[in-house]
C-alpha positions in Angstrom: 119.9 67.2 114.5 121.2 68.4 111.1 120.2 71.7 111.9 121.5 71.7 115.3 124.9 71.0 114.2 124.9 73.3 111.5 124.0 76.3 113.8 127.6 75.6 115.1 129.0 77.6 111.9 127.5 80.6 113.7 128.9 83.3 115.6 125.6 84.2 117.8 126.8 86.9 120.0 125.9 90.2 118.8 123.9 90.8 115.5 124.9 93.8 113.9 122.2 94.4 111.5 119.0 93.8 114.4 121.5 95.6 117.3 121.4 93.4 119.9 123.1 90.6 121.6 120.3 87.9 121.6 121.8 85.9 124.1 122.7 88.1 126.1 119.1 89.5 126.2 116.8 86.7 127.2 117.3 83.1 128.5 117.5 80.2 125.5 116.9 76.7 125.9 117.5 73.7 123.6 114.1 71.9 124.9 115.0 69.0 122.9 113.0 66.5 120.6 108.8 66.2 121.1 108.4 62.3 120.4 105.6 61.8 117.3 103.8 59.1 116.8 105.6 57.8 113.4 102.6 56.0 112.3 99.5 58.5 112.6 99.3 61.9 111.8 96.4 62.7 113.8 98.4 61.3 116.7 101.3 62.6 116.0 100.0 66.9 116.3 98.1 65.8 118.9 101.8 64.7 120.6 103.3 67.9 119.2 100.1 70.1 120.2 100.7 69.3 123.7 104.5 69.2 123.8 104.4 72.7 122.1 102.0 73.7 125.2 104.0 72.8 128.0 106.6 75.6 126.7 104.2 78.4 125.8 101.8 78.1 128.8 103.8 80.9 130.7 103.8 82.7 127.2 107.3 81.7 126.6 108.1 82.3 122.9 109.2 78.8 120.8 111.2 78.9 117.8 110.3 74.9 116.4 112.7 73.3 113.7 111.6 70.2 111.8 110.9 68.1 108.5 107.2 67.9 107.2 105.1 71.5 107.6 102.3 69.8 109.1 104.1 69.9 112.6 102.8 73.5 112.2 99.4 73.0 112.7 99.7 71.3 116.1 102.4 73.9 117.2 99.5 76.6 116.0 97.1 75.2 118.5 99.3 75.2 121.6 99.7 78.8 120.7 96.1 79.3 120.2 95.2 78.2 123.9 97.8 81.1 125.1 97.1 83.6 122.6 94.0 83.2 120.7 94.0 83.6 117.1 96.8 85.0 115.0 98.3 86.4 112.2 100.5 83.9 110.5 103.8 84.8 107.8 104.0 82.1 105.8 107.2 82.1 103.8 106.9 79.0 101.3 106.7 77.8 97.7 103.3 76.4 97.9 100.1 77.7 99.5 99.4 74.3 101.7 95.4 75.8 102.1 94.6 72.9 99.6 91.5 70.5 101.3 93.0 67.2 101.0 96.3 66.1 99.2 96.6 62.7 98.3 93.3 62.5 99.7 94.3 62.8 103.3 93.1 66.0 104.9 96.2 66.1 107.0 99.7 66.9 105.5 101.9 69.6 104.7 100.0 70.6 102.0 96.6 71.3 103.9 97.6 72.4 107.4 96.9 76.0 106.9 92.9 75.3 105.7 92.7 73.5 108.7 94.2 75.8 110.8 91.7 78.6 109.7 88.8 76.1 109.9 90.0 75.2 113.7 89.5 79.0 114.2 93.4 79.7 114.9 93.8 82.6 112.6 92.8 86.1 112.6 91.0 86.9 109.5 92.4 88.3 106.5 95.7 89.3 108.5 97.8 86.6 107.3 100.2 86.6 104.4 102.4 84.1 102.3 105.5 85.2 100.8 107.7 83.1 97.6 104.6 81.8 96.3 105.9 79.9 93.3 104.8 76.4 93.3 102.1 74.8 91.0 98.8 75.7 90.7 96.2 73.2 90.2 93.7 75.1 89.5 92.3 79.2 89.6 89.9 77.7 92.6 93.0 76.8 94.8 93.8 80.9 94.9 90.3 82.1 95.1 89.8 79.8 97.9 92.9 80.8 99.8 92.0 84.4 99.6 88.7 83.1 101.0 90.9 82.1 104.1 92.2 85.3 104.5 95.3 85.4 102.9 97.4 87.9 101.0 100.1 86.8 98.8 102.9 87.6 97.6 104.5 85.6 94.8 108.4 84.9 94.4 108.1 87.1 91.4 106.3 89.8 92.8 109.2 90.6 94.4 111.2 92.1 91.3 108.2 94.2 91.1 107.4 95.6 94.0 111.1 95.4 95.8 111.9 94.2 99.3 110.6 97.1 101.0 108.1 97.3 99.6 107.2 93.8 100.4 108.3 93.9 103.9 105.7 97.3 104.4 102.8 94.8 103.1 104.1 92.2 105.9 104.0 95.1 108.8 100.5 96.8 107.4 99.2 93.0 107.1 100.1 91.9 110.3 99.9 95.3 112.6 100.6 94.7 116.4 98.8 91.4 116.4 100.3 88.2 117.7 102.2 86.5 114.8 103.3 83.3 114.1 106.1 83.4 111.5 106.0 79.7 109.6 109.2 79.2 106.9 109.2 76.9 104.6 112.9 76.6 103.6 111.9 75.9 100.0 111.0 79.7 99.3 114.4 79.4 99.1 115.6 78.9 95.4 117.3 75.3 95.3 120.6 77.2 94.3 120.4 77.8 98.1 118.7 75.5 99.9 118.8 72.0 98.1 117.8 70.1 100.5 114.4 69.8 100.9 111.7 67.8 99.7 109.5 69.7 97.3 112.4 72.0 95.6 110.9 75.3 93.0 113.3 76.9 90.5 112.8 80.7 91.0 112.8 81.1 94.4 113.7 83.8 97.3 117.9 84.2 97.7 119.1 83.9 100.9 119.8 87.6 101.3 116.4 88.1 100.3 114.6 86.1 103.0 116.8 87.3 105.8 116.3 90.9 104.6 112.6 90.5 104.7 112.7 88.8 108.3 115.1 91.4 109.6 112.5 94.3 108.5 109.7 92.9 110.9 112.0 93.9 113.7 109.5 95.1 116.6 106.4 92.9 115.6 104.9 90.7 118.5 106.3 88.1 117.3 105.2 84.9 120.0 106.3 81.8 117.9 108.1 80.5 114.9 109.5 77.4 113.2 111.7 76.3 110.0 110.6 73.4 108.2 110.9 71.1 105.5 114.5 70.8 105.7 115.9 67.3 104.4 119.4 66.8 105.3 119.5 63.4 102.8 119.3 66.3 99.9 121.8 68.1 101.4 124.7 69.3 99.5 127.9 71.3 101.8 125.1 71.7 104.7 124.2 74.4 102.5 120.3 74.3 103.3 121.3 73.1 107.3 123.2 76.6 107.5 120.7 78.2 105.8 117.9 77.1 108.5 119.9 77.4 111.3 120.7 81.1 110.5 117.2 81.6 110.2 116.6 80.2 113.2 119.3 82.4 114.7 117.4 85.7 113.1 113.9 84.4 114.4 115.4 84.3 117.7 116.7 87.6 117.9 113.9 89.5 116.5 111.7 88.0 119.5 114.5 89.4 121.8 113.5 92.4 120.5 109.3 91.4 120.4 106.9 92.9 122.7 106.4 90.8 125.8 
């Protein structure tokens, strides 16, 4: 809802910097809210799995907004059913490829090991980006390059610039089907406060819709912002931030493959 009323700070009707007039394109619908089981998790993406898949069974594209990450993982396999598996941007502090968390096996820390151990990914085509967040241990990266991941840490980007990192994105990715997943904590907190797990050094907003603009053209079939907590919300700075990234995600599928 926060989001929602944030995205009426926008002025959606041409986007000079993509070239097109989004709605003007294609046909955009405010499906609403998928009702989740509050109290089971397992429940709850089984809920969102099949709510996800009553909009993509046509192969209708679905930008998804939301709190906790793990709504991902049942959004991933409604999208598997239609498309098989994917390549999946994953713009985030954290890796979430750890095997439990808490010792649950289910959370939005561990949704992306289970989605590549449910099959849903291509392998080693996917790709996070703002990397930043505690490490446990060296295991936790050598076993998320065992999933097929390249990364690309928050700081990398001083190094290697932001094309060069978008060129990594497009070379990773190539014309498979990709799910674009966005944390809004790769944000630096100076820009998106509100959010539940908040990392010093992170992406600037420029940065992060830079990035996003350069994979104009990808086959792009599904995306969702995430993680935004409107309770640590300070001038709907992180609410405008989400909803203009929602905005972008929805133009660059105007401009996807069909």
């Amino acid at each position: 809802m926060a989001i929602r009323q944030a995205s009426r700070h926008l002025r959606p009707a041409y986007h000079p910097d993509l070239d097109v007039a989004p709605f003007r394109t294609i046909q955009v619908v405010d499906a609403g809210d998928i009702p989740c089981n509050p109290f089971d998790i397992d429940s709850a993406l089984n809920q969102i799995h099949h709510g996800a898949a009553e909009y993509v069974s046509d192969r209708s594209k679905l930008v998804t907004l939301g709190g906790d990450h793990t709504i991902t993982l049942g959004v991933l396999r409604a999208m598997a059913k239609v498309h098989g598996p994917m390549a999946v941007v994953h713009f985030d502090a954290h890796l979430d490829t750890w095997d439990t968390y808490f010792e649950q096996p289910t959370t939005h820390g561990t949704f992306l090991r289970r989605a590549f151990e449910d099959g849903l990914l291509t392998e080693e085509r996917s790709m996070h980006l703002g990397i930043r967040g505690p490490i446990y241990d060296r295991m936790d990266l050598t076993e998320d390059a065992s999933f097929g991941f390249k990364t690309l840490r928050a700081g990398d980007l001083d190094t290697v610039g932001l094309d060069g990192a978008a060129d990594a994105m497009r070379q990773r990715v190539g014309d498979l089907p990709v799910y674009i997943s966005i944390d809004i904590d790769v944000l630096d907190p100076a820009f998106a406060p509100g959010t539940g797990t908040p990392e010093m050094g992170g992406f600037t907003s420029r940065e992060l819709l830079h990035l996003l603009r350069r994979l104009d053209g990808i086959n792009i079939i599904g995306a969702d912002v995430v993680e935004v907590a409107p309770a640590y919300d300070h001038a709907e700075l992180t609410t405008i931030a989400a909803a203009t990234v929602m905005y972008d995600l929805i133009t660059l599928m105007t401009k996807s493959p069909v």
